[in-house]
Jmol script that loads the backbone (N, CA, C; Angstrom):
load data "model"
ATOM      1  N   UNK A   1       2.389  -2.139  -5.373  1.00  0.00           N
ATOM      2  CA  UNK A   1       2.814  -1.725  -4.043  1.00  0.00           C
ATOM      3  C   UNK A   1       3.865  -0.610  -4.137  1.00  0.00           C
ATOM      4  N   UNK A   2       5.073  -0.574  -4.990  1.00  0.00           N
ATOM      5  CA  UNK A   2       5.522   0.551  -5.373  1.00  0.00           C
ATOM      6  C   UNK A   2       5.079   1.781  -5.659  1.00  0.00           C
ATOM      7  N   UNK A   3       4.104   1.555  -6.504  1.00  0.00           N
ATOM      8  CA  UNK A   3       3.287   2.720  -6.886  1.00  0.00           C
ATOM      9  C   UNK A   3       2.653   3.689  -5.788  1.00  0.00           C
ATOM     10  N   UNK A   4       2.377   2.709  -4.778  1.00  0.00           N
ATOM     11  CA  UNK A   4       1.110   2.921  -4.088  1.00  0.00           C
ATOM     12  C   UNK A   4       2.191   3.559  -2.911  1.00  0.00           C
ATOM     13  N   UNK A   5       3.453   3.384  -2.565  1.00  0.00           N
ATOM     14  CA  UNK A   5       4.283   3.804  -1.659  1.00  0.00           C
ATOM     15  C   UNK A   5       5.412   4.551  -2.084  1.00  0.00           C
ATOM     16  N   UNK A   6       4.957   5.728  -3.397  1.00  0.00           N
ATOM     17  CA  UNK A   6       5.971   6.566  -4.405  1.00  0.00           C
ATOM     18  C   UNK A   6       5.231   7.722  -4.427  1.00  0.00           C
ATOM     19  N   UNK A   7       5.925   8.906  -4.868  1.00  0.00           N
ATOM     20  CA  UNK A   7       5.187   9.497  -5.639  1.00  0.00           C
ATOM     21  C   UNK A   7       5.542   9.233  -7.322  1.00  0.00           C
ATOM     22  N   UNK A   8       5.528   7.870  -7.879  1.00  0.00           N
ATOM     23  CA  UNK A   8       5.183   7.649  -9.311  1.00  0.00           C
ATOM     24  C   UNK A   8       4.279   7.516  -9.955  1.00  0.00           C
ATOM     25  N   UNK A   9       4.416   6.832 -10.813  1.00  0.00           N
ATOM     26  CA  UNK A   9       2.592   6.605 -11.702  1.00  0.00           C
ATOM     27  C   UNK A   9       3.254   5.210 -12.506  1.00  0.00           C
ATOM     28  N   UNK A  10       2.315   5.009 -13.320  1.00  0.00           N
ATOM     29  CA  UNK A  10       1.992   4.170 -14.112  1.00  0.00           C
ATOM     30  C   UNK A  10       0.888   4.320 -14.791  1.00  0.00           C
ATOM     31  N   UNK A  11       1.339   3.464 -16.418  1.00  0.00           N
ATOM     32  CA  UNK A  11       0.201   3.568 -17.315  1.00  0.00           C
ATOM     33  C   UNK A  11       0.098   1.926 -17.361  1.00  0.00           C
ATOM     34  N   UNK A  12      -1.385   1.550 -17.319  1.00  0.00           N
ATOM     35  CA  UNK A  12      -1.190   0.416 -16.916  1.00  0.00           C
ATOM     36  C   UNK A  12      -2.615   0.009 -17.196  1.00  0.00           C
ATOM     37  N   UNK A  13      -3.180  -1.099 -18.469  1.00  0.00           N
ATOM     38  CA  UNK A  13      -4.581  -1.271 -18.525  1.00  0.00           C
ATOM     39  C   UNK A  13      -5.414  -0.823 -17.161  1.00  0.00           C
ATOM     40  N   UNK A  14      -6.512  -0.143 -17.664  1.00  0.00           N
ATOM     41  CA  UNK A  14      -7.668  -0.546 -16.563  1.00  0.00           C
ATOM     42  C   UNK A  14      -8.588  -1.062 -15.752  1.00  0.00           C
ATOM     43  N   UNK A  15      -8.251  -2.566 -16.207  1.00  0.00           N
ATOM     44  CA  UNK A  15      -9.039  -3.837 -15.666  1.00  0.00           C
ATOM     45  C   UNK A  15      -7.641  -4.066 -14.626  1.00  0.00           C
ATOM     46  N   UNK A  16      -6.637  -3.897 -14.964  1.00  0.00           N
ATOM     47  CA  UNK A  16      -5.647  -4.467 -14.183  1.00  0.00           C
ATOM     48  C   UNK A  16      -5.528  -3.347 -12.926  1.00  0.00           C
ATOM     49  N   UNK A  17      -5.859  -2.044 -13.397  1.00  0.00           N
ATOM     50  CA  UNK A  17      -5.497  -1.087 -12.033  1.00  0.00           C
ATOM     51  C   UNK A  17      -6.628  -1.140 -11.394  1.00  0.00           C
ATOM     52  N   UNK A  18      -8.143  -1.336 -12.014  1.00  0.00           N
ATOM     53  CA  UNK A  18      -8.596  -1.722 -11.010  1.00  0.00           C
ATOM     54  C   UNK A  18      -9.073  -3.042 -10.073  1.00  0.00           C
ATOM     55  N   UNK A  19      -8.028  -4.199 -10.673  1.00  0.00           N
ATOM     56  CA  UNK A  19      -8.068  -4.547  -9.690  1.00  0.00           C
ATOM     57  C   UNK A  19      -7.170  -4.429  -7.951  1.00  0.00           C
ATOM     58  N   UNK A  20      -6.309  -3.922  -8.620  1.00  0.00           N
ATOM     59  CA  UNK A  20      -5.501  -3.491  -7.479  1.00  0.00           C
ATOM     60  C   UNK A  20      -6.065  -2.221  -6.344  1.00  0.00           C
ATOM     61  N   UNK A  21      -7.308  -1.277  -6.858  1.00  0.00           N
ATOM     62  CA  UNK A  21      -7.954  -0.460  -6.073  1.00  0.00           C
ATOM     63  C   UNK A  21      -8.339  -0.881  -4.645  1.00  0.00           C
ATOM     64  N   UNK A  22      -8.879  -2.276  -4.223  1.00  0.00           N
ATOM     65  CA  UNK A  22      -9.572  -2.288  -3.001  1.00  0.00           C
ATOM     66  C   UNK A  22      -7.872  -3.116  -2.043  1.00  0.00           C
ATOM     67  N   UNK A  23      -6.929  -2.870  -2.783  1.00  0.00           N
ATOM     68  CA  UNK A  23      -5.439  -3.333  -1.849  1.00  0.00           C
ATOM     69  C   UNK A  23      -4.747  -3.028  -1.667  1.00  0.00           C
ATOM     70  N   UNK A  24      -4.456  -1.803  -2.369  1.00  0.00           N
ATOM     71  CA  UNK A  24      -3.469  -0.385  -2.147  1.00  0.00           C
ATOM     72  C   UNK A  24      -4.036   0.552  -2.571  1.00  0.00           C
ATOM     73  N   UNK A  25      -3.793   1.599  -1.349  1.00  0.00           N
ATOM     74  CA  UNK A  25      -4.198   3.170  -1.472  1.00  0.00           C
ATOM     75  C   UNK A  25      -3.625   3.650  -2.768  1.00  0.00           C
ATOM     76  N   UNK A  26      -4.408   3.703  -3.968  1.00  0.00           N
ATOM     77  CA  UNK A  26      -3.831   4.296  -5.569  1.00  0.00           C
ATOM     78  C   UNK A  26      -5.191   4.873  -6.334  1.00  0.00           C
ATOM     79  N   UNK A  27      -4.952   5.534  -6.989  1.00  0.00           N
ATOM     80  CA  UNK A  27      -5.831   6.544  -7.115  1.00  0.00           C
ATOM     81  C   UNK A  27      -6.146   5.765  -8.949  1.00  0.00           C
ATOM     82  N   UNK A  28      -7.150   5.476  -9.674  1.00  0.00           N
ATOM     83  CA  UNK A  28      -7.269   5.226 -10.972  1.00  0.00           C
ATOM     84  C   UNK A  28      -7.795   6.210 -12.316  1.00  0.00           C
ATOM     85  N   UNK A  29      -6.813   7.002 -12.807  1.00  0.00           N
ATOM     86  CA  UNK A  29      -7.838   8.479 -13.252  1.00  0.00           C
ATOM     87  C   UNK A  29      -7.483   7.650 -14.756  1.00  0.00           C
ATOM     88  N   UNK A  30      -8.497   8.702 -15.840  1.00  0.00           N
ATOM     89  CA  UNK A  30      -8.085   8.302 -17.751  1.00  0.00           C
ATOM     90  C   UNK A  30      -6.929   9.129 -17.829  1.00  0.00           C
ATOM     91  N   UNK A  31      -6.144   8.185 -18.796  1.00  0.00           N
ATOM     92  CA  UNK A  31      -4.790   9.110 -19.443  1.00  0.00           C
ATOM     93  C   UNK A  31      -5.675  10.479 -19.710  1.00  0.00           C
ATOM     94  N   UNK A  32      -4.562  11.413 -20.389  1.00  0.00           N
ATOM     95  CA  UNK A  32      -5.420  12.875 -20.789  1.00  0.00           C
ATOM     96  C   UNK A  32      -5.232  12.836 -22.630  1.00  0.00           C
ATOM     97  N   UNK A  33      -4.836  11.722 -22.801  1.00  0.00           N
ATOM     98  CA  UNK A  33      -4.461  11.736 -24.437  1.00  0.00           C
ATOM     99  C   UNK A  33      -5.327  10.198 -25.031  1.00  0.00           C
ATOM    100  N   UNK A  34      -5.229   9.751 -25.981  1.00  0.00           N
ATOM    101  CA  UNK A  34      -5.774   8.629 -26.326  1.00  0.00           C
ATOM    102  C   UNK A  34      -4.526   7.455 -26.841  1.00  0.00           C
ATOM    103  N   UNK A  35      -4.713   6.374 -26.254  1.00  0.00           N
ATOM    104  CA  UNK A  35      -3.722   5.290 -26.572  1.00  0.00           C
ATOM    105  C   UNK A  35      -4.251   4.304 -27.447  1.00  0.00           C
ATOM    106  N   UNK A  36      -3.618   4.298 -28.913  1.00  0.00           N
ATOM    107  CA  UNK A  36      -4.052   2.986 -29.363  1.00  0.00           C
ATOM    108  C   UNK A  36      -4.047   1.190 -29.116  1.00  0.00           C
ATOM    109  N   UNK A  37      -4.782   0.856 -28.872  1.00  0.00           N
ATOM    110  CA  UNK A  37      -4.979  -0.602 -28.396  1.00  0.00           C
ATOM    111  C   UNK A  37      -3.510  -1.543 -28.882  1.00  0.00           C
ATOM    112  N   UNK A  38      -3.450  -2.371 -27.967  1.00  0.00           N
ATOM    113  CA  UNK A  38      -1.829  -3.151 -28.686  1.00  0.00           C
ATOM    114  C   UNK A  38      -2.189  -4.370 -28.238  1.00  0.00           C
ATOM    115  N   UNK A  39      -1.348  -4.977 -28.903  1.00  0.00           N
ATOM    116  CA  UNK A  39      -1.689  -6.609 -28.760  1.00  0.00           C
ATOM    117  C   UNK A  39      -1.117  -6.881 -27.764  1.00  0.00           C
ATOM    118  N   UNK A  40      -1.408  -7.917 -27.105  1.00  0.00           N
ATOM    119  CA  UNK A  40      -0.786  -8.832 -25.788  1.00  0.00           C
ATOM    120  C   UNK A  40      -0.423 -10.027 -26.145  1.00  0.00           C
ATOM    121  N   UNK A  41       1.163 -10.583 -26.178  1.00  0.00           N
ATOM    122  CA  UNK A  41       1.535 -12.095 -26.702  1.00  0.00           C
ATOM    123  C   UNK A  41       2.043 -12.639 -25.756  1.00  0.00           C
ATOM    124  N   UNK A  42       2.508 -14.066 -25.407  1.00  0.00           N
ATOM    125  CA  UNK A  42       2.773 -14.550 -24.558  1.00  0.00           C
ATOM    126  C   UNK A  42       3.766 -15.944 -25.549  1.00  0.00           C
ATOM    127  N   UNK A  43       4.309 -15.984 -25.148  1.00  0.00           N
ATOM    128  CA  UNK A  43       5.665 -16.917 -25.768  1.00  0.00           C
ATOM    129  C   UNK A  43       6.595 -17.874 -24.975  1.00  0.00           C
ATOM    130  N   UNK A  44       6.501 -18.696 -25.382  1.00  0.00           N
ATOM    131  CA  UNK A  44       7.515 -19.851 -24.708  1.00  0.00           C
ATOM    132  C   UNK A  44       8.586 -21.194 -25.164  1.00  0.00           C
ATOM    133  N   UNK A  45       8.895 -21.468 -24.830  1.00  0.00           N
ATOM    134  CA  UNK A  45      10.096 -22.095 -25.537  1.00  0.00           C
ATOM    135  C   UNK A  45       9.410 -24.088 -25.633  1.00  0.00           C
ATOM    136  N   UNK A  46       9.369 -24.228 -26.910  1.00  0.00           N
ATOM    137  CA  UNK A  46       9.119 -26.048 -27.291  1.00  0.00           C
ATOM    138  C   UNK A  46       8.737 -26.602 -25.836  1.00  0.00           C
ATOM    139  N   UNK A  47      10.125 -26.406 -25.342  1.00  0.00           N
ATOM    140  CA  UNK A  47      10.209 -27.891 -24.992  1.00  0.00           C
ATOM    141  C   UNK A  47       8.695 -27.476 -23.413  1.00  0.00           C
ATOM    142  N   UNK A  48       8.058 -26.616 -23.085  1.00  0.00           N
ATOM    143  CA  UNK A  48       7.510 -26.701 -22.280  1.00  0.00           C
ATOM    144  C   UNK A  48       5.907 -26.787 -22.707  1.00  0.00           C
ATOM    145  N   UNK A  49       5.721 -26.470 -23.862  1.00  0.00           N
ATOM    146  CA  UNK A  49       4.400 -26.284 -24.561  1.00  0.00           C
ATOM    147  C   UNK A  49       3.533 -27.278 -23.512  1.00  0.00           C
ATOM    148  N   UNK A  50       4.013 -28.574 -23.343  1.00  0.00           N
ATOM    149  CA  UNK A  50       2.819 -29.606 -23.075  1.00  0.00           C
ATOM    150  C   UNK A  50       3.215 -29.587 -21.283  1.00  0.00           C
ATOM    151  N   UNK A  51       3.728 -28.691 -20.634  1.00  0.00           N
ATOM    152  CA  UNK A  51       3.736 -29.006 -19.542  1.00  0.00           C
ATOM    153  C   UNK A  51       2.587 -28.615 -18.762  1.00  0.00           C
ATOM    154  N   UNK A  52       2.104 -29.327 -17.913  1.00  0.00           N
ATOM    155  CA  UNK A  52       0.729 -28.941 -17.514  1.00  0.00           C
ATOM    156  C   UNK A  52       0.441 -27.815 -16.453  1.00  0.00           C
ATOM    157  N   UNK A  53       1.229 -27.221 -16.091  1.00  0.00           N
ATOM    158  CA  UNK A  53       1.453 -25.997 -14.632  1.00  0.00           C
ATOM    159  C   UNK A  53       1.188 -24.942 -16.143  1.00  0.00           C
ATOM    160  N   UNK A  54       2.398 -25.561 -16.891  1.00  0.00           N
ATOM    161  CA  UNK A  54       2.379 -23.853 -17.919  1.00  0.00           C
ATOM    162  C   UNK A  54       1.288 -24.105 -18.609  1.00  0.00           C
ATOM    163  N   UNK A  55       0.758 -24.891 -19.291  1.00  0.00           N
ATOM    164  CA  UNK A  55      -0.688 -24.697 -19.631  1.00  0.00           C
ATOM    165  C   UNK A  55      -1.702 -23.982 -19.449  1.00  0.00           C
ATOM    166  N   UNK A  56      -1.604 -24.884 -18.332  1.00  0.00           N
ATOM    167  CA  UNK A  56      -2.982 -23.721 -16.852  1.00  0.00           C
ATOM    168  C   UNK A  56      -2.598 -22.352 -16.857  1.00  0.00           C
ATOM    169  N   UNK A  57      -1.284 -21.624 -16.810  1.00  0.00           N
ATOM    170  CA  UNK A  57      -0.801 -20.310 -17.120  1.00  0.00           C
ATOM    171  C   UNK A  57      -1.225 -19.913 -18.170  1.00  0.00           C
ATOM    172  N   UNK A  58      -1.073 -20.849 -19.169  1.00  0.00           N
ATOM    173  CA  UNK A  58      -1.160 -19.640 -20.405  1.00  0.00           C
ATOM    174  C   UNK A  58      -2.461 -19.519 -20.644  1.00  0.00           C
ATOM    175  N   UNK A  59      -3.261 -20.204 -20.181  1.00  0.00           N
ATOM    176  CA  UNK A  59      -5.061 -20.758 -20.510  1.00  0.00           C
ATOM    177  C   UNK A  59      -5.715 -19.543 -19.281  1.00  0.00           C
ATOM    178  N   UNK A  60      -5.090 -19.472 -18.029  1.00  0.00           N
ATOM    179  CA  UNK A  60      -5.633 -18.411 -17.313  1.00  0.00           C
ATOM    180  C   UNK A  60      -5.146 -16.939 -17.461  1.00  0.00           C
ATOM    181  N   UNK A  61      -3.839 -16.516 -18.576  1.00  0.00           N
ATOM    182  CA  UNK A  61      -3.295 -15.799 -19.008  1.00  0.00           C
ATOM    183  C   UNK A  61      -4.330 -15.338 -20.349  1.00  0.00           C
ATOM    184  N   UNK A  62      -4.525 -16.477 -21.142  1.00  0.00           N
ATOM    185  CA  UNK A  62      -5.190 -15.544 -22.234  1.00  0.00           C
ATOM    186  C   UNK A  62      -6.496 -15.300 -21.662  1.00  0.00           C
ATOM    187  N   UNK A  63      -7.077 -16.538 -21.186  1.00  0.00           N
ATOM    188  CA  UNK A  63      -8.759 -16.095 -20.421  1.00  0.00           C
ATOM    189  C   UNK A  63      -8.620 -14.329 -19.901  1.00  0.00           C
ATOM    190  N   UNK A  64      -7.940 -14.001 -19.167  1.00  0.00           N
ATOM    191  CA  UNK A  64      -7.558 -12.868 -18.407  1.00  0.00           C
ATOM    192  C   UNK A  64      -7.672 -11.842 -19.563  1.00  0.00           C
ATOM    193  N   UNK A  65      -6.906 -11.635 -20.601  1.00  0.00           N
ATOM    194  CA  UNK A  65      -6.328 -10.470 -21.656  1.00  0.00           C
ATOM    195  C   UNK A  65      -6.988 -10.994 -22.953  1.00  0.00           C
ATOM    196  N   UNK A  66      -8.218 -11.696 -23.162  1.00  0.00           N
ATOM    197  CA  UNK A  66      -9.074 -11.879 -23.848  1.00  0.00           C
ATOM    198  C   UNK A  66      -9.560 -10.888 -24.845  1.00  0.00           C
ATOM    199  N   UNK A  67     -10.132 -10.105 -25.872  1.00  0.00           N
ATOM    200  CA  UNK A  67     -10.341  -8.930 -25.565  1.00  0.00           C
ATOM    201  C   UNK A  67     -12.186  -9.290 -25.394  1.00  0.00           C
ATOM    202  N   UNK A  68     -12.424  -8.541 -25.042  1.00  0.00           N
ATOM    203  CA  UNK A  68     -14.136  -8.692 -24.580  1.00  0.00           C
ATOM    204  C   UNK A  68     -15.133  -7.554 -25.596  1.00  0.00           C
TER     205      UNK A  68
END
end "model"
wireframe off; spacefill off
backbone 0.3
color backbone group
């Protein structure tokens, strides 16, 4: 929503910008250079590992950033 009410940008995967296309007026073009791929981690502290809300997070978090 920032983006979309700036004149800024963002570099920002392309599964993720487009999902934001059909909910804010933002335009989705290719960088003009090439970016090497980077890992995506997600980290959390013991004592919550087995809690079941964060579970479901991290299980619909990696499902999401999977690589395909």
């Amino acid at each position: 929503m920032i983006i979309a009410s700036s004149d800024l940008l963002a570099v920002i995967p392309g599964r993720l910008a487009q999902s934001f296309v059909s909910h804010v007026p933002i335009k989705v073009l290719p960088l003009p250079i090439p970016i090497p791929p980077f890992d995506i981690r997600i980290y959390w502290h013991e004592r919550y590992h087995y809690d079941p809300t964060l579970r479901w997070f991290r299980s619909v978090f990696v499902d999401l950033f999977r690589a395909k």
